[in-house]
C-alpha positions in Angstrom: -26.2 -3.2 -7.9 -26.8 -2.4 -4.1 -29.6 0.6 -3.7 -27.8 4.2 -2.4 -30.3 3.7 0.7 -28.4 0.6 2.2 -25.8 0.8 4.8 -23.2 -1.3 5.8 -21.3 -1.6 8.4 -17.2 -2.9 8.9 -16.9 -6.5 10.6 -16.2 -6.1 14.5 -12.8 -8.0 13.9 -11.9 -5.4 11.9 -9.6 -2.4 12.9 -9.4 1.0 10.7 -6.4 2.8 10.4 -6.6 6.1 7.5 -3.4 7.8 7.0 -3.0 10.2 4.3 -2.8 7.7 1.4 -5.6 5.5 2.0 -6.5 3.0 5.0 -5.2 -0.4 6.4 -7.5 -3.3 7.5 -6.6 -5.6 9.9 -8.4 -8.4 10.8 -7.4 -9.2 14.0 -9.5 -12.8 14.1 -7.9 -13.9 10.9 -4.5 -12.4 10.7 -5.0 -10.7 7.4 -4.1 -7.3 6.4 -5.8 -5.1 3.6 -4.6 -1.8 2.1 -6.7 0.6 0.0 -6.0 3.9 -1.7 -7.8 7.3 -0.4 -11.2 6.9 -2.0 -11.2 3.1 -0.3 -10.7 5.1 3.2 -13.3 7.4 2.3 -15.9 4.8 1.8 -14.4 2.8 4.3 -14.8 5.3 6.5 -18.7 6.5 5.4 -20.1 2.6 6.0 -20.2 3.4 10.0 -22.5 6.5 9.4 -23.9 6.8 6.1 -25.8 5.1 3.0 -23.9 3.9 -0.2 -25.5 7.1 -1.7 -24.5 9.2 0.7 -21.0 7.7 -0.1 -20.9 8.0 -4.1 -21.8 11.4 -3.7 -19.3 12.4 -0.8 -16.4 10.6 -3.3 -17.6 11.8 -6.4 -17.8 15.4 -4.9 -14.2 15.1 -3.2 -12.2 13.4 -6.0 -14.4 14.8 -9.4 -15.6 11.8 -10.9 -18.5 10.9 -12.3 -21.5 9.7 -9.7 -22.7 6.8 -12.5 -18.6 5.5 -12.3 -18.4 5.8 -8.4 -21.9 4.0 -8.0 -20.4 1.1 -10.0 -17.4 1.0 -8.6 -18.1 1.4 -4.4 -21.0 -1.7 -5.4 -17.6 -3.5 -6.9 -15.5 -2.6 -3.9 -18.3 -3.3 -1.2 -19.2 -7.0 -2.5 -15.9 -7.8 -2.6 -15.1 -7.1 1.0 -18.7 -8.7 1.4 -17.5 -11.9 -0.4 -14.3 -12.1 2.2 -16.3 -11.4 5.4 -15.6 -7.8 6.2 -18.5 -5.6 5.6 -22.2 -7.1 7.1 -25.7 -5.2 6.5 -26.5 -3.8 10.4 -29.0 -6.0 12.7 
């Protein structure tokens, strides 16, 4: 599991787009498009500014889930944009 204290930040080929379901991806290198629900657009939203802790708590706050589920789950959601190139730890 990643610690709360490490940040993240979106690829630079990436552009954000947060409506009030969720967000769009688009990677405009590559050509591909990603959707996620609302608590995908929050934490997609948090990597720019804040910690994966800072995160959790923000989501588990805002939607009333446990902080021990939304840990596991953001480290699920993270690696996996991780393993596909669109989420980098900062220089």
């Amino acid at each position: 599991m990643l610690a709360p204290t490490t940040r993240l930040k979106l690829s630079s080929e990436l552009r954000l787009s947060t409506h009030s379901e969720g967000a769009v991806l688009l990677d405009v290198h590559g050509g591909r498009v990603f959707s996620t629900n609302r608590i995908g657009a929050v934490i997609l939203a948090g990597l720019e500014s804040k910690t994966l802790g800072e995160i959790a708590a923000e989501v588990s706050r805002e939607f009333s889930v446990p902080l021990e589920q939304v840990q596991a789950d953001l480290t699920d959601f993270v690696e996996n944009l991780g393993r596909r190139k669109l989420v980098s730890r900062p220089a």
